[in-house]
C-alpha positions as CSV (number, residue, x, y, z in Angstrom):
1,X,-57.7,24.5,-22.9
2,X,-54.6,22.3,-24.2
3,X,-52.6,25.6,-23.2
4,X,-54.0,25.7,-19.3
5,X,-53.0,22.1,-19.1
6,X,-49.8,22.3,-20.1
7,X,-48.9,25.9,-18.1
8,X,-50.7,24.3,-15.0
9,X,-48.2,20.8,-15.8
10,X,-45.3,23.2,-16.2
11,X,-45.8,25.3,-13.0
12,X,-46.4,22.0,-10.9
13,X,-43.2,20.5,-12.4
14,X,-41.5,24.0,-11.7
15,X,-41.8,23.6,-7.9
16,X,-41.0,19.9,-7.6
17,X,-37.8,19.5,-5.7
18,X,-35.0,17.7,-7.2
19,X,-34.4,14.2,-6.7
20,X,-30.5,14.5,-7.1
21,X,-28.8,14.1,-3.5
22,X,-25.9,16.6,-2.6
23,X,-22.6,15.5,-2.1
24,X,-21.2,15.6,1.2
25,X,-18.3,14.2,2.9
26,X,-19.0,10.2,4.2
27,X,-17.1,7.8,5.5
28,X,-16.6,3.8,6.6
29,X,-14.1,1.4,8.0
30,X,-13.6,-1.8,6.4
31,X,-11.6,-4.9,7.8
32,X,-9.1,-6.1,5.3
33,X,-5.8,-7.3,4.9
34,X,-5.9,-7.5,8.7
35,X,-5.9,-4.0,9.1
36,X,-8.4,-1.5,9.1
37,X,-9.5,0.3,5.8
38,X,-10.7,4.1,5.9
39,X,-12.5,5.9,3.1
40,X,-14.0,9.3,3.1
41,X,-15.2,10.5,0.1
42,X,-17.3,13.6,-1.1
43,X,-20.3,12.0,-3.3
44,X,-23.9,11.7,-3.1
45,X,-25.3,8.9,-0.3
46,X,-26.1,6.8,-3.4
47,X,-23.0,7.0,-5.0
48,X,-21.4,6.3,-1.8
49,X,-23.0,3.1,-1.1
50,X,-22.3,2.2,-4.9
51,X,-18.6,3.1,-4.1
52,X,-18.1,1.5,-0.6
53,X,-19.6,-1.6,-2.6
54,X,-16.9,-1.5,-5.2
55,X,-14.1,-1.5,-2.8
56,X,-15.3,-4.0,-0.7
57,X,-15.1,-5.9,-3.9
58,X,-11.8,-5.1,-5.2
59,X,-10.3,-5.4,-1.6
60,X,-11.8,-9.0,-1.1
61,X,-10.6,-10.3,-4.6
62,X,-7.0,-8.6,-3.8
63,X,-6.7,-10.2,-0.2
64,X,-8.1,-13.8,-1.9
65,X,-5.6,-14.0,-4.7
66,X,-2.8,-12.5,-2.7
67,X,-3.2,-13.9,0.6
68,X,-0.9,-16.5,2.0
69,X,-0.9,-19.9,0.6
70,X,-2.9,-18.4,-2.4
71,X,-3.0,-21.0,-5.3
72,X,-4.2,-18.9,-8.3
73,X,-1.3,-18.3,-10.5
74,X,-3.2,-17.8,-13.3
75,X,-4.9,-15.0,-13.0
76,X,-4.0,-12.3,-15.3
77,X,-4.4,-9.7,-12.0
78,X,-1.0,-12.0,-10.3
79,X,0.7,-12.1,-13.8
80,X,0.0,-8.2,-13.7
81,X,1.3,-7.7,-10.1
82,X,4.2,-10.0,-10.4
83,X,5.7,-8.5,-13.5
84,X,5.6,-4.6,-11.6
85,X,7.2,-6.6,-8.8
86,X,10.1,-8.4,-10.5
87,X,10.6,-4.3,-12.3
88,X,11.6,-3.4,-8.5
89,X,13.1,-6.6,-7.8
90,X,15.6,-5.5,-10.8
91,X,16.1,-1.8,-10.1
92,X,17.1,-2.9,-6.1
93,X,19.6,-5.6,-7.0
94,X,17.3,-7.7,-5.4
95,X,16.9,-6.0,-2.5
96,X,12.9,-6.4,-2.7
97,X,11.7,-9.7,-3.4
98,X,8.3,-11.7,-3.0
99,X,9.9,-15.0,-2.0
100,X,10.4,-14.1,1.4
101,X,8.1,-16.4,2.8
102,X,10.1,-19.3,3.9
103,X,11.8,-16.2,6.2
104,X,9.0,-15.3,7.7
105,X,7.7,-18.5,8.6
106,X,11.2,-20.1,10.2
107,X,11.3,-16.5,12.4
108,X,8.1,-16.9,13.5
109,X,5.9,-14.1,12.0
110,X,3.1,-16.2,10.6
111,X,2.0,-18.0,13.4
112,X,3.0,-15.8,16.3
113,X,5.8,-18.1,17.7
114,X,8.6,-15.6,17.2
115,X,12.1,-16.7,17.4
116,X,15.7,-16.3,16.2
117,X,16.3,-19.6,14.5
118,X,19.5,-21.3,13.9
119,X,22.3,-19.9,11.1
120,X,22.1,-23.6,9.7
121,X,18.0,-23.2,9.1
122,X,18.4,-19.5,8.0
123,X,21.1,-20.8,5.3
124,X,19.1,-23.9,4.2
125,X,16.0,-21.9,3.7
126,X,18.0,-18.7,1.7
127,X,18.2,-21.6,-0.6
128,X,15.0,-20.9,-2.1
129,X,14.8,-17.4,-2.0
130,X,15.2,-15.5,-5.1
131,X,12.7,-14.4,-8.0
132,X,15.1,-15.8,-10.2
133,X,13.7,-19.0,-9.0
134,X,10.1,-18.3,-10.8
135,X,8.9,-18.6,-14.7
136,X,6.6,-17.2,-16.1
137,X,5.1,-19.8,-19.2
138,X,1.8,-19.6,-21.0
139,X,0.1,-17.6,-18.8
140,X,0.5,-19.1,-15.5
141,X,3.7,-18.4,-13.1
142,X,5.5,-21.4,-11.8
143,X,7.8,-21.9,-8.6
144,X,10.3,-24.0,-8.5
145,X,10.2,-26.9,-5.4
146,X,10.6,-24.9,-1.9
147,X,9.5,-21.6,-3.1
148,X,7.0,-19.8,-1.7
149,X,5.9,-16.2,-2.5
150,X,4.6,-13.4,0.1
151,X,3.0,-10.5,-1.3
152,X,3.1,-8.0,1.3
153,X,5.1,-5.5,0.1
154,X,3.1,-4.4,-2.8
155,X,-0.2,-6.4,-2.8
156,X,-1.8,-3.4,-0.1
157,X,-0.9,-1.4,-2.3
158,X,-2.2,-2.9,-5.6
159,X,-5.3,-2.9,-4.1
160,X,-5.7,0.7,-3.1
161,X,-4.7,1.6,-6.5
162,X,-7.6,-0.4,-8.2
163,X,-10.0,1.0,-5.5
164,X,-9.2,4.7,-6.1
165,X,-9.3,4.1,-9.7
166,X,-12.5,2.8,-9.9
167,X,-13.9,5.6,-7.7
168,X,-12.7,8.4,-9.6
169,X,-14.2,7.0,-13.0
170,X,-17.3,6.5,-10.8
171,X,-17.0,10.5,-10.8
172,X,-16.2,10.9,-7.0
173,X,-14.3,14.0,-7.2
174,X,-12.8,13.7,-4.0
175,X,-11.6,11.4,-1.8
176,X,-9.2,9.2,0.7
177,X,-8.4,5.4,1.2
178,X,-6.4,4.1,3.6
179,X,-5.7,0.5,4.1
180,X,-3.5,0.7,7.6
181,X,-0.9,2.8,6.0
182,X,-0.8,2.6,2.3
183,X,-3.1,5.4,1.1
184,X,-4.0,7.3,-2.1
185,X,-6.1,10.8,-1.8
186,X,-7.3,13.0,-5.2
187,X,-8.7,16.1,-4.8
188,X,-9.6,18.3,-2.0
189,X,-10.3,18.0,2.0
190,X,-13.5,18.6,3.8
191,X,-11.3,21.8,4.5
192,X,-11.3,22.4,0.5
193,X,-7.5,22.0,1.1
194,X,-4.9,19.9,0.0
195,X,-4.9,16.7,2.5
196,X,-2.6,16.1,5.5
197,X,-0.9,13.2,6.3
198,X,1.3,12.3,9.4
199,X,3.9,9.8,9.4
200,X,4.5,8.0,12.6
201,X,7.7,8.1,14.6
202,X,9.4,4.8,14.7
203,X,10.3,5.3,18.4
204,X,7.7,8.2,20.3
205,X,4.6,9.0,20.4
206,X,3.2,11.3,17.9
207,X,4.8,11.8,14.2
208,X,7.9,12.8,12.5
209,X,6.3,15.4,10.6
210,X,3.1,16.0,8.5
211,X,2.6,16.1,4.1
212,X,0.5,17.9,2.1
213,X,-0.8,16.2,-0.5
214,X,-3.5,15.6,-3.8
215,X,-3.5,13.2,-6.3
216,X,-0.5,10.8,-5.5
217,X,0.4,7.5,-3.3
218,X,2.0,7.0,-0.3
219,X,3.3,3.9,1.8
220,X,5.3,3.5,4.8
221,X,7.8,0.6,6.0
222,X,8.9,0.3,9.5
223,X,10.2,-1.9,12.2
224,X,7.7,-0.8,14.8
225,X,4.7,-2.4,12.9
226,X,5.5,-6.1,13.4
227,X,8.4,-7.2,15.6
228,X,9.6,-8.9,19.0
229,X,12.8,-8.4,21.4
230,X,15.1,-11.0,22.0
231,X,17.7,-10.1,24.6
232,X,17.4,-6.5,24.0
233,X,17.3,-7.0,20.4
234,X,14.5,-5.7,18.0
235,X,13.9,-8.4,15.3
236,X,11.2,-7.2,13.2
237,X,9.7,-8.6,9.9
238,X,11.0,-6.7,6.8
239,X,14.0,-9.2,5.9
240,X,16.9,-8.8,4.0
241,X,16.5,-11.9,1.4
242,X,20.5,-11.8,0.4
243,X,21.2,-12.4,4.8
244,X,18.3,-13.8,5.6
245,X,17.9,-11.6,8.7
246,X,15.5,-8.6,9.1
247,X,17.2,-5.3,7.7
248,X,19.3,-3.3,9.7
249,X,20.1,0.7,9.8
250,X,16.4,2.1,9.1
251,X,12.9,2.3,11.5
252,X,11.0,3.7,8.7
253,X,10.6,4.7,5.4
254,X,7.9,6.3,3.5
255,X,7.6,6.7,-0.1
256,X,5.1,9.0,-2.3
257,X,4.3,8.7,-6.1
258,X,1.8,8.3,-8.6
259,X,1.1,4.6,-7.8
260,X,0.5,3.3,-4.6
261,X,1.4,-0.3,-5.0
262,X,5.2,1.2,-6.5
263,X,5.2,3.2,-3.1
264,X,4.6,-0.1,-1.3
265,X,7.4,-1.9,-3.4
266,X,9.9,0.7,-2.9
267,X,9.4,1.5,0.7
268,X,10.6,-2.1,1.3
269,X,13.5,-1.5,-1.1
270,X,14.6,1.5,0.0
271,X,14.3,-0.2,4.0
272,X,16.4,-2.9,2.8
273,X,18.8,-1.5,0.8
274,X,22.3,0.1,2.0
275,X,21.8,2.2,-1.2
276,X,18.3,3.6,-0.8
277,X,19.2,6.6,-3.1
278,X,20.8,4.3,-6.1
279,X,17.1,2.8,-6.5
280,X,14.8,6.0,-6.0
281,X,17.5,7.8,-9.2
282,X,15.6,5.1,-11.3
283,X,12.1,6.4,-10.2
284,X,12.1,10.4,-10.5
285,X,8.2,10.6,-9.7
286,X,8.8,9.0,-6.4
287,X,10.1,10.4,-3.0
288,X,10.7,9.0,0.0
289,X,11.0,10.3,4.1
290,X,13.5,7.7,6.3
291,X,14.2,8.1,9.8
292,X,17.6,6.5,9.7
293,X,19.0,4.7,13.0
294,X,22.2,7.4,12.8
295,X,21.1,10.4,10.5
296,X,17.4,10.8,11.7
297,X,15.2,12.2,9.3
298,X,16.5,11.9,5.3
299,X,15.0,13.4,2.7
300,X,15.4,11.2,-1.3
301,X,14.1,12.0,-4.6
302,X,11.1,14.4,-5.5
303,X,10.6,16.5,-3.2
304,X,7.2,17.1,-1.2
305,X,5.8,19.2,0.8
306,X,6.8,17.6,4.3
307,X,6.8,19.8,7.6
308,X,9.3,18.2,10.5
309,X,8.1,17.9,13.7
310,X,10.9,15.9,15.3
């Protein structure tokens, strides 16, 4: 009789459907960093919700300890991103530098009120500009008086590194986040193919050409993102911390690599920099796409798989 039961327990077991959900291809928008945030990811609807929870997390403790006016200089996570930022700081001849901020806020970016200011204000202000102008003692950074730090060229990116990391040792095999621009995919596309990216033209509609990618970073620097005109002048807000005025000679740059917050870094560098090509030697996992004012589309470093369409 023991037998019967157990068969009969076995058979109904047998024909019980699984409980595991299928993976399939899901996606969300987030709002962060002021810009819309895009995953799409290949996991089961639980894992999914677990994962979109994660990066809502990481994204909101990112944007609070990195926004502006942030006080936390403590926190191991700004020690962390400061020390990767002073290594670019170095390897641009400072060329990229957090301490832009006082720039920004005499020109008029974070409030809206754009303007050229006076040379006098633009000189006073380069002043305190300089990483060389911040310590780093018993665990805490400190500015000195009149410094003030921005985060935007790397932060973005910081965050979408710590977001895709945490999803692939969540086991989501494949998958894309984009936070406006700076982007990491792994794996595969819905299309089981590698993933396609466009980068924007500077000046048209439409893109300079499309990349193929898996497993790597990408980031993109231009003057069309955040800019006004000024008697037929384009001043836009990636500044050159040695003139004090936004850079000159470049619309856009776009770096790719194994870490998204380094593509970040060096797409300002290499914007700012009259020697783009001096700085990218000293990264060789990195490559980089500028449209150049003169020379249109230039090609640096690693090479990837990039298809023109200008």
């Amino acid at each position: 009789m023991l037998k019967k039961h157990l068969f009969l327990v076995f058979f109904v077991l047998s024909f019980i459907p699984s409980c595991q959900s299928p993976e399939k291809w899901q996606t969300s928008s987030l709002l962060f960093f002021d810009t819309l945030c895009e995953l799409n990811l290949r996991c089961s609807p639980t894992l999914f919700f677990s994962a979109k929870d994660e990066v809502k997390r990481i994204f909101s403790d990112v944007e609070n300890l990195f926004s502006p006016g942030a006080q936390d200089l403590s926190s191991p996570l700004v020690i962390s991103l400061f020390q990767r930022a002073m290594e670019v700081h170095h390897a641009s001849d400072g060329y990229f530098d957090i301490t832009v901020a006082p720039l920004l806020k005499i020109w008029g970016f974070r409030d809206g009120t754009h303007r050229v200011p006076p040379l006098n204000e633009i000189r006073e202000v380069l002043d305190n500009i300089g990483m060389e102008r911040i310590e780093v003692k018993k665990g805490r950074i400190f500015l000195n008086p009149g410094v003030e730090l921005d985060w935007g060229g790397i932060a973005k990116g910081f965050g979408v590194d710590l977001a895709s990391q945490t999803l692939m040792r969540m086991e989501v095999k494949s998958g894309f986040i984009n936070a406006g621009g700076d982007l990491y995919c792994w794996g595969t596309n819905p299309e089981n193919k590698p993933w396609k990216v466009g980068i924007k033209h500077p000046r048209k509609r439409g893109y300079l050409g499309v990349l193929s990618l898996s497993q790597i970073g990408l980031a993109t620097t231009g003057d069309y993102q955040r800019y006004f005109i000024r008697d037929g002048i384009r001043y836009h807000h990636v500044f050159n911390p040695k003139s004090g005025y936004p850079s000159e000679g470049k619309q856009s740059v776009t770096v790719l690599g194994p870490e998204t917050l380094l593509c970040d870094a060096l797409s300002t560098a290499l914007f700012v920099s009259p020697q783009p090509e001096d700085i990218l030697r000293k990264f060789p996992e990195y490559g980089a796409i500028l449209f150049d004012s003169k020379r249109g589309i230039v090609r640096l470093g690693r090479p990837f798989c990039f298809q023109p369409l200008d």
